[in-house]
N, C-alpha and C positions, 0 to 999 in steps of 0.2 A: 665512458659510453654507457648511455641504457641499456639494459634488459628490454626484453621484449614485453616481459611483465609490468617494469615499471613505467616503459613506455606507452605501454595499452590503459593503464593507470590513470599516468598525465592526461593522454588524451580525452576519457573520458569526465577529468576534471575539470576541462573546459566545457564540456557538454550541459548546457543546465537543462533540467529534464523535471515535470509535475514529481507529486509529491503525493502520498495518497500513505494509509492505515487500512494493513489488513487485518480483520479478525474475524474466529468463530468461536462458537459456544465453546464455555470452561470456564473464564472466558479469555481468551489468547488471542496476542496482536501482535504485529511491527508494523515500522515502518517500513515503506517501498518505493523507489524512484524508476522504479521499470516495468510499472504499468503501461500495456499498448493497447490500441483497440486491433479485431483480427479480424472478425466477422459479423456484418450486418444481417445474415440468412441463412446459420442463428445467431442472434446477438452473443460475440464471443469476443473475451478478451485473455491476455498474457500478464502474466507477471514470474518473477523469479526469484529462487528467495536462496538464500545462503543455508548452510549445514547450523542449527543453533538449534534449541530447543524450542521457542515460538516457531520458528519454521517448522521445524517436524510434527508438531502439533497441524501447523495448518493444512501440511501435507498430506495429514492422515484426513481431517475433516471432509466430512460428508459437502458441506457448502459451507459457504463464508460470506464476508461483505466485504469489498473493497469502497472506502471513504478515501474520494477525493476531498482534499484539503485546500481551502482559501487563507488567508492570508492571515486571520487571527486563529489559524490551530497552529502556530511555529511550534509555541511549549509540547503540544502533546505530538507534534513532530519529534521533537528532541527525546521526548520521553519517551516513546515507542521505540527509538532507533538502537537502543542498547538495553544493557540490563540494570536491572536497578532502580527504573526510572518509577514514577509514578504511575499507575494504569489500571481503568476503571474504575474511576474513583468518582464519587457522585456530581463535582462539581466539576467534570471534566465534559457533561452535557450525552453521556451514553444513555439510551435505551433499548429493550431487546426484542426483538421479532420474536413468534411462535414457535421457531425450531432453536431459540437461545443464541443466535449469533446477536452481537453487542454491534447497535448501528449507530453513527456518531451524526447526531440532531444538528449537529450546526455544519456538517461538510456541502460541500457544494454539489455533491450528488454521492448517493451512498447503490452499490449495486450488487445485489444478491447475486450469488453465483454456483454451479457445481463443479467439479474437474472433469472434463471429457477426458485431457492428455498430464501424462507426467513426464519431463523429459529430463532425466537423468542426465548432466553436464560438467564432471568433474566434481569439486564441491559444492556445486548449485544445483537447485530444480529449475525447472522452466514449467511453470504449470499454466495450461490453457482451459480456460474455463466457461463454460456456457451460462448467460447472464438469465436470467429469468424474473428478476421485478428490478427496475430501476426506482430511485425514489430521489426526486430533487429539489434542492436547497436553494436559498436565495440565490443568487447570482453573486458573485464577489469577484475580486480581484484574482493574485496568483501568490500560489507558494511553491517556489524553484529550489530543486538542490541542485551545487553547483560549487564547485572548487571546494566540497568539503564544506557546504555550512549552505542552512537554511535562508532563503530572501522572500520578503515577503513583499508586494506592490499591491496597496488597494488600488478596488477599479476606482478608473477614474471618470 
């Protein structure tokens, strides 16, 4: 029989869910599948981030950028999602805003942000954050996580 743990797990690895890169000035990123939108009056969205060093960094940040991702950023999906990987590298297509968060030129919409809330969850944040410039990218297809592993679908 499952755990509760491993059961809530499974579940969630049926669930395929966007895909997005957060980052702020240093420059410091991951990956994240648990961006949501929260509020349109003021534009506010969620995300959550595990106990790791790129999280704590983003945690403390003043503002960041969250890049939603299309269908040709798998690699720097993969790359963000752990340590070790490659990141911010020139031919990875970043550039930087005036407060130094690193925005990714080819995501399908990249969205500046501040934290209103931090919501301490065991070993995770839930951080809510008020959006303040949106900036958008071609229109592309999708990039899903999902059972453990990045899918990508151009639009069709």
């Amino acid at each position: 029989m499952f755990s509760t743990i491993d059961s809530f797990k499974a579940a969630f690895r049926r669930y395929p869910t966007g895909v997005a890169i957060i980052s702020a000035a240093g420059p410091v990123g991951l990956t994240a599948s648990s961006v949501a939108s929260v509020s349109l009056d003021p534009p506010a969205l969620s995300f959550s981030v595990m106990d790791s060093p790129s999280a704590q960094a983003l945690v403390r940040a003043p503002s960041f950028v969250v890049n939603l991702l299309g269908p040709e950023s798998i690699s720097l999906a993969r790359a963000f999602a752990g340590p070790g990987g490659p990141r911010f590298t020139p031919d990875q297509g970043w550039e930087y805003l005036p407060d130094g968060e690193p925005v990714l030129t080819g995501a399908l919409a990249s969205l500046r942000g501040t934290p209103l809330q931090l919501v301490p969850v065991g070993t995770s944040t839930v951080v809510i954050a008020e959006i303040h410039e949106v900036l958008l990218g071609e229109p592309g297809g999708h990039l899903v996580y999902h059972d453990r592993d990045f899918i990508a679908s151009p639009r069709r």
